[in-house]
C-alpha positions, 0 to 999 in steps of 0.5 A, spaced: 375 438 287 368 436 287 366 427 286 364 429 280 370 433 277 374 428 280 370 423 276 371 428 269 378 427 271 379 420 272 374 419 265 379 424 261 385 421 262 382 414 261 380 416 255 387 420 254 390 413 253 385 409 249 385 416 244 393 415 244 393 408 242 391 410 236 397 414 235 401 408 237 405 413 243 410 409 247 407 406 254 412 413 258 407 417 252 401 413 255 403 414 262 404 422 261 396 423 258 395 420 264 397 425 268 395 430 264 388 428 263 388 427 270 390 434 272 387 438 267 382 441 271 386 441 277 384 450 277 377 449 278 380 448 286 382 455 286 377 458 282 370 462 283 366 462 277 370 456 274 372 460 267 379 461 267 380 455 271 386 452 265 389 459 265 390 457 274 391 449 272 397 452 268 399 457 272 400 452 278 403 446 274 408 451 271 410 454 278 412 447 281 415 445 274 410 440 270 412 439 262 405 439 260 402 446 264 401 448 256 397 444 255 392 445 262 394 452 260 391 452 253 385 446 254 379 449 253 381 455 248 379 454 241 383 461 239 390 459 241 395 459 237 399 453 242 398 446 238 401 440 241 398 433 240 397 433 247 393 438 248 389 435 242 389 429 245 386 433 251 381 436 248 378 430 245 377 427 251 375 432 255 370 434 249 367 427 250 367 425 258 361 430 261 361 432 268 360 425 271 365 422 269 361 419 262 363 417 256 358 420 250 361 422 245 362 430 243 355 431 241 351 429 247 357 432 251 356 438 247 347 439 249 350 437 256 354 444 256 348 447 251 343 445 257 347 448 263 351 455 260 346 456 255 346 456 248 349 463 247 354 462 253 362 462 252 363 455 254 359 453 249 360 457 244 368 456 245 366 447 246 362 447 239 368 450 236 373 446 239 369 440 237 367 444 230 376 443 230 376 436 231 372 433 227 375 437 221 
């Protein structure tokens, strides 16, 4: 994994915690969106294009037993049919920490991914959806 991922990930989990506050979750919860958030995008190591890295982030924590691989599974999917308040928590924070590990808020992260996929790319597509779901 890369500085810069690295920092994305370290930013996500932060911002994991501070979003679980807000759903008073206990401090073993707090702890857990740690990790999670932590481990998120632990797929991007064995990716090429870096597109299915939840689908391998997910496959890799399930075989060694992880609770949470759904969430790294479903991160990113605004299609998927799984819900957990722990893979919303994620894609909130994930939506708002861009790839340096910056907390700007969903709109600036949103032009960010616009700016280096293309406006009509799935990444940004899939981002303005996930983003669209939130704020509902």
């Amino acid at each position: 994994m890369d500085n810069d991922r690295l920092k994305h990930s370290i930013s996500v989990a932060r911002k994991m915690i501070e979003i679980g506050k807000t759903y008073n979750l206990d401090k073993k919860e707090l702890q857990e969106l740690f990790v999670l958030g932590f481990n998120h995008d632990i797929g991007y190591e064995f990716s090429n294009n870096g597109f299915n890295h939840n689908i391998i982030g997910g496959n890799i924590l399930k075989s060694n037993g992880y609770k949470y691989w759904k969430e790294v599974y479903y991160h990113g999917n605004p299609d998927s049919n799984y819900f957990s308040l722990f893979l919303t928590i994620l894609n909130m924070a994930d939506m708002q920490i861009d790839k340096y590990g910056n907390d700007v808020g969903y709109e600036r992260r949103l032009e960010d991914i616009k700016n280096r996929y293309g406006i009509n790319s799935k990444p940004y597509l899939c981002s303005k959806k996930i983003i669209d779901n939130i704020k509902k």
